[in-house]
C-alpha positions as CSV (number, residue, x, y, z in Angstrom):
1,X,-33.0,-15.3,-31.0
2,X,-34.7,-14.1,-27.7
3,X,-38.8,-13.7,-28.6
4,X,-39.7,-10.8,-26.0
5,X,-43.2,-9.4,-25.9
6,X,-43.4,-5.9,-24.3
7,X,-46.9,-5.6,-22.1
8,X,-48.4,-1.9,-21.6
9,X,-51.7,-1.0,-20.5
10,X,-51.5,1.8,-23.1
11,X,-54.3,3.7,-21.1
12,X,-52.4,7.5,-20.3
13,X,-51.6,7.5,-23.9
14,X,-55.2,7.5,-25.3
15,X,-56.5,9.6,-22.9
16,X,-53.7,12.0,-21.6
17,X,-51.8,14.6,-24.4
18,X,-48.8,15.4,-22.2
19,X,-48.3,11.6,-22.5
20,X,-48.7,11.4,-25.7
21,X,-46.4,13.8,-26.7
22,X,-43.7,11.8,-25.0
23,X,-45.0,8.5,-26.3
24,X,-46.2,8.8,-29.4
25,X,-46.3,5.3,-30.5
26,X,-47.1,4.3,-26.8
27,X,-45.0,3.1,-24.1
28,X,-44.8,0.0,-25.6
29,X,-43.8,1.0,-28.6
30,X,-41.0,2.9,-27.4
31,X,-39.5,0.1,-25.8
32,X,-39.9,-2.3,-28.6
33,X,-38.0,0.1,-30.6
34,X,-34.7,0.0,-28.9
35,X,-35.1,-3.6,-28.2
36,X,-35.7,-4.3,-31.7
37,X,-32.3,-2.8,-32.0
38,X,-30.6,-4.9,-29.9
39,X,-31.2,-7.8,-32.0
40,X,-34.5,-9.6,-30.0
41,X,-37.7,-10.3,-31.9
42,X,-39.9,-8.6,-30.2
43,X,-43.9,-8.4,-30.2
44,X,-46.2,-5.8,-28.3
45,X,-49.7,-6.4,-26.5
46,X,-51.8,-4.3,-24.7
47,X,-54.7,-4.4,-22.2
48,X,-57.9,-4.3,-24.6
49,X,-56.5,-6.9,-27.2
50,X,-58.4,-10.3,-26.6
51,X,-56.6,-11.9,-23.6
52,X,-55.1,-8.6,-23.4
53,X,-52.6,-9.9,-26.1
54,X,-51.6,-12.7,-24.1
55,X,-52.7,-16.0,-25.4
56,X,-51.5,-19.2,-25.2
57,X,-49.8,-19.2,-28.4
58,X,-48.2,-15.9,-27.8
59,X,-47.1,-16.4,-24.3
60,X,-45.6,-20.2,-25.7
61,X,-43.6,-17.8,-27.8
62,X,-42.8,-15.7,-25.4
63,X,-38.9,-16.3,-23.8
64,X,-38.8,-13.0,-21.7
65,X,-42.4,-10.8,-20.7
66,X,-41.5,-7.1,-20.4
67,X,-44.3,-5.3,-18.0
68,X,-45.5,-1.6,-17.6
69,X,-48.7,-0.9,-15.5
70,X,-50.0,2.2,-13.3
71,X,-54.0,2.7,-13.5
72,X,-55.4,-0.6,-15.0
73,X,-54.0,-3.1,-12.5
74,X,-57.6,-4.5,-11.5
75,X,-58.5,-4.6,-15.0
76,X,-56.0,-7.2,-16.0
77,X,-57.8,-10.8,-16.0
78,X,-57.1,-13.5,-13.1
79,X,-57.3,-16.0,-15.8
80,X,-54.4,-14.6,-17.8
81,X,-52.7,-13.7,-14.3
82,X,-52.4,-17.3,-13.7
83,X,-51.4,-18.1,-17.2
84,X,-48.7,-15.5,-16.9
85,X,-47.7,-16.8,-13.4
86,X,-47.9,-20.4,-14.9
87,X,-45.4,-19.4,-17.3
88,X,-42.6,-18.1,-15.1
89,X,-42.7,-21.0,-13.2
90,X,-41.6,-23.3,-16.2
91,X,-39.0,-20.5,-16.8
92,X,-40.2,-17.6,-19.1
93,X,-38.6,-14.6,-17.9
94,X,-40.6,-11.1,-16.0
95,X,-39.4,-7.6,-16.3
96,X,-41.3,-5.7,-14.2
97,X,-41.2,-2.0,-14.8
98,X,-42.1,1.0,-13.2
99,X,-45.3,0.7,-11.3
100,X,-45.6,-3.0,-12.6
101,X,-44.5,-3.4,-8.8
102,X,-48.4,-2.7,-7.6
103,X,-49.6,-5.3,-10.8
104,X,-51.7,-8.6,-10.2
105,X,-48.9,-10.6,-12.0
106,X,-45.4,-9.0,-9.8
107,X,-47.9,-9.3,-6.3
108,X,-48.6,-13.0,-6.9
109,X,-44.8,-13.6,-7.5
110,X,-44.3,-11.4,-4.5
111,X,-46.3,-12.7,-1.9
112,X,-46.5,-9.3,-0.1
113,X,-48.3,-5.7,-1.1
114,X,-45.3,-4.6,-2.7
115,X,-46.5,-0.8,-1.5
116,X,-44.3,2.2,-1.2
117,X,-43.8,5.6,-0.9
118,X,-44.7,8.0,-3.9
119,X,-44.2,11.7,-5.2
120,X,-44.2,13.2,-8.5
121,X,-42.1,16.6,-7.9
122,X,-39.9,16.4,-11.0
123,X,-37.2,15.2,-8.8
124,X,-33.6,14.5,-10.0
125,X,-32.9,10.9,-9.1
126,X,-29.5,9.0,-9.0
127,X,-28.8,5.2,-9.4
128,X,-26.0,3.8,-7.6
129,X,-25.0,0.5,-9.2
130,X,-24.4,-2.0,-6.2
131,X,-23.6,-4.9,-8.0
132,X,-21.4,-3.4,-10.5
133,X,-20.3,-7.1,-11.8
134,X,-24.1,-8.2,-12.3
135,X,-24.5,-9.0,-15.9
136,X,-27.4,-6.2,-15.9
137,X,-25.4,-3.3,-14.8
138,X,-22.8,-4.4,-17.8
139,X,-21.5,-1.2,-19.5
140,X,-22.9,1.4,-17.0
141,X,-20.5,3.7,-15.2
142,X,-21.3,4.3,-11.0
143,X,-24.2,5.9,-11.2
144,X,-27.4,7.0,-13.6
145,X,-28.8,10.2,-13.5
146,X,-32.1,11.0,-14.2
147,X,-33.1,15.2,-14.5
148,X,-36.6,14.5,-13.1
149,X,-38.6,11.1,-12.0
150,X,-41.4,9.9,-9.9
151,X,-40.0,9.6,-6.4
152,X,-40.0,6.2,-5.1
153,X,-39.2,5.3,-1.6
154,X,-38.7,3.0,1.0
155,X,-40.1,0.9,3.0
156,X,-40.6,-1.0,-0.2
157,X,-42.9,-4.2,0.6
158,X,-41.1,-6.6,-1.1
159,X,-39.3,-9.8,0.3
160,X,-35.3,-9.4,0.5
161,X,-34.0,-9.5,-3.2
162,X,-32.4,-12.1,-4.3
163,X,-29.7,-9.8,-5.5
164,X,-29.9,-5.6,-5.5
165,X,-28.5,-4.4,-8.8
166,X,-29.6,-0.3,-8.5
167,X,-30.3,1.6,-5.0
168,X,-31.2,4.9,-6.1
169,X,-31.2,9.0,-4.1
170,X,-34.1,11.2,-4.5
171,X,-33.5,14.9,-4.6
172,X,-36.5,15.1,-1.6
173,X,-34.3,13.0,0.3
174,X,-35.7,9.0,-0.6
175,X,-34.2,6.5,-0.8
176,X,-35.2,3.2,-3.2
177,X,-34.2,-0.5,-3.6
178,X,-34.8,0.4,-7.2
179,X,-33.2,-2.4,-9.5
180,X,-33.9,-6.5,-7.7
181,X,-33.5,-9.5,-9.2
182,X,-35.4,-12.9,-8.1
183,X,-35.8,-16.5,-9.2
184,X,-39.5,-18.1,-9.2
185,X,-39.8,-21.8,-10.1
186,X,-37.5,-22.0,-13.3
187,X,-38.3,-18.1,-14.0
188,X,-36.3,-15.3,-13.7
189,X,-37.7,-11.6,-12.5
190,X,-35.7,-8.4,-12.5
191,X,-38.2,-5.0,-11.0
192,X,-36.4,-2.0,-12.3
193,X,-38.1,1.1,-11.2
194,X,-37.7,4.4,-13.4
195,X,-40.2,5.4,-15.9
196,X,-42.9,7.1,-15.2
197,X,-45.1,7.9,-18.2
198,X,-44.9,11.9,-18.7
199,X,-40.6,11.9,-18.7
200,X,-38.7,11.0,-21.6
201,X,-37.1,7.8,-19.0
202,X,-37.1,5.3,-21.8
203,X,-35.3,7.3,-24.4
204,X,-32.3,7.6,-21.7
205,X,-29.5,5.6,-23.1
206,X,-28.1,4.1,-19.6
207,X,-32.0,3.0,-19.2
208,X,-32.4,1.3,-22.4
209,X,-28.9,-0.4,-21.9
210,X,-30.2,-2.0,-17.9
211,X,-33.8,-2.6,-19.5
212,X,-31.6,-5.0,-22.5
213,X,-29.7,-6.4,-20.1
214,X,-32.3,-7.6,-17.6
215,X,-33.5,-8.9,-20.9
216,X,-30.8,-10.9,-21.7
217,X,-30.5,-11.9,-17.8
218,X,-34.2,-13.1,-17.7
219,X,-34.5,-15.3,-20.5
220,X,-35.0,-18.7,-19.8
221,X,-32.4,-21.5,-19.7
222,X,-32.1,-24.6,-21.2
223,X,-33.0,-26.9,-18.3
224,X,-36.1,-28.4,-18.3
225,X,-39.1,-28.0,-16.6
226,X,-39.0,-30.1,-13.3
227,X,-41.8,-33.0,-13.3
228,X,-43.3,-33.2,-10.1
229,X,-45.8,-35.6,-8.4
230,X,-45.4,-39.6,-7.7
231,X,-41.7,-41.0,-8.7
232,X,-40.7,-44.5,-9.7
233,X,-37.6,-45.8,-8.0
234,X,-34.5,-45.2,-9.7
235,X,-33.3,-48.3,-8.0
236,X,-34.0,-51.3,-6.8
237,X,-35.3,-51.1,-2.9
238,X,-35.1,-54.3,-1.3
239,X,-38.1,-55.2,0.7
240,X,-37.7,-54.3,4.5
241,X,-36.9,-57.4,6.8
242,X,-35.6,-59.6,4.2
């Protein structure tokens, strides 16, 4: 079974009714839900739990990290920043959602600002599936729509994705890079972009369905961990003028 823990700030649903009314058991909660239904065992943590909820133990039981940010980013540790980055390296798994793009964890990855264009004008947005054999876009037809979203648009600061899964059309006009796929040390990252916290985006079914698959994507392989540093001769090497 794939152990997934789902990371949320949980900040807009303390302090911000509309929210709350969407999200009643937090954003987090929402999302274990419907992975908890797809078969994973699945474990929540927030941003005010010790270590924000991510020790050692639970991030050594932790196959696949699912992340939601937006106004806590600075707030999250640099110690558990590098624990997290340390992670993926040896192959844990990142889902990056939303505005995850702007946290300390997806940056570091990055390399780059990962910065954007923004507007919240309860726009109707539609994902094209580009890659309509990935294994993420399984079971989706050409397109999701969404009857209103945070606009999100290019130029999106990111290096050139290892594969583009989603490219999604604002009703302003934007355009997004919106579902990307990359490979850090033995760790696997997928950035899907819709859900912002006052639209009902994670009870969409299409949503859910790319959000289990990038699950099932991420998680790590069985190949070990690479050991690096100084290397004893696999064979014998003759001594040179002999």
């Amino acid at each position: 079974m794939v152990n997934v823990t789902v990371w949320n700030e949980y900040r807009h649903e303390k302090s911000d009714e509309a929210v709350r009314k969407v999200y009643p058991e937090g954003i987090h909660g929402q999302i274990a839900s419907f992975l908890e239904a797809s078969s994973f065992h699945v474990r929540t943590a927030t941003l005010d739990e010790p270590e924000h909820g991510l020790t050692e133990e639970v991030l050594a039981n932790t196959d696949v990290l699912v992340w939601w940010g937006h106004i806590a980013h600075k707030e999250v540790s640099d110690e558990i920043v590098e624990r997290v980055h340390k992670k993926v390296l040896e192959g844990m798994g990142l889902v990056a959602l939303h505005s995850g793009h702007m946290s300390k964890i997806f940056m570091k990855l990055m390399g780059t600002s990962c910065d954007l264009k923004w507007r919240e004008a309860e726009e109707k947005e539609r994902l094209w599936v580009v890659n309509p054999s990935h294994p993420i876009a399984e079971g989706l037809g050409e397109y999701i729509e969404l009857e209103k979203e945070e606009m999100y648009g290019e130029h999106f600061d990111i290096p050139i994705p290892d594969e583009l899964i989603f490219m999604s059309w604002f009703e302003g006009g934007n355009v997004f890079r919106s579902g990307c796929t990359y490979r850090r040390g033995n760790g696997k990252i997928f950035y899907f972009q819709p859900g912002h916290e006052t639209y009902p985006t994670y009870y969409h079914e299409d949503i859910q369905k790319v959000i289990i698959n990038g699950v099932k994507w991420c998680q790590p392989t069985t190949y070990g961990y690479p050991k690096y540093g100084h290397s004893e001769a696999l064979e014998k090497i003759q001594p040179k003028g002999e």
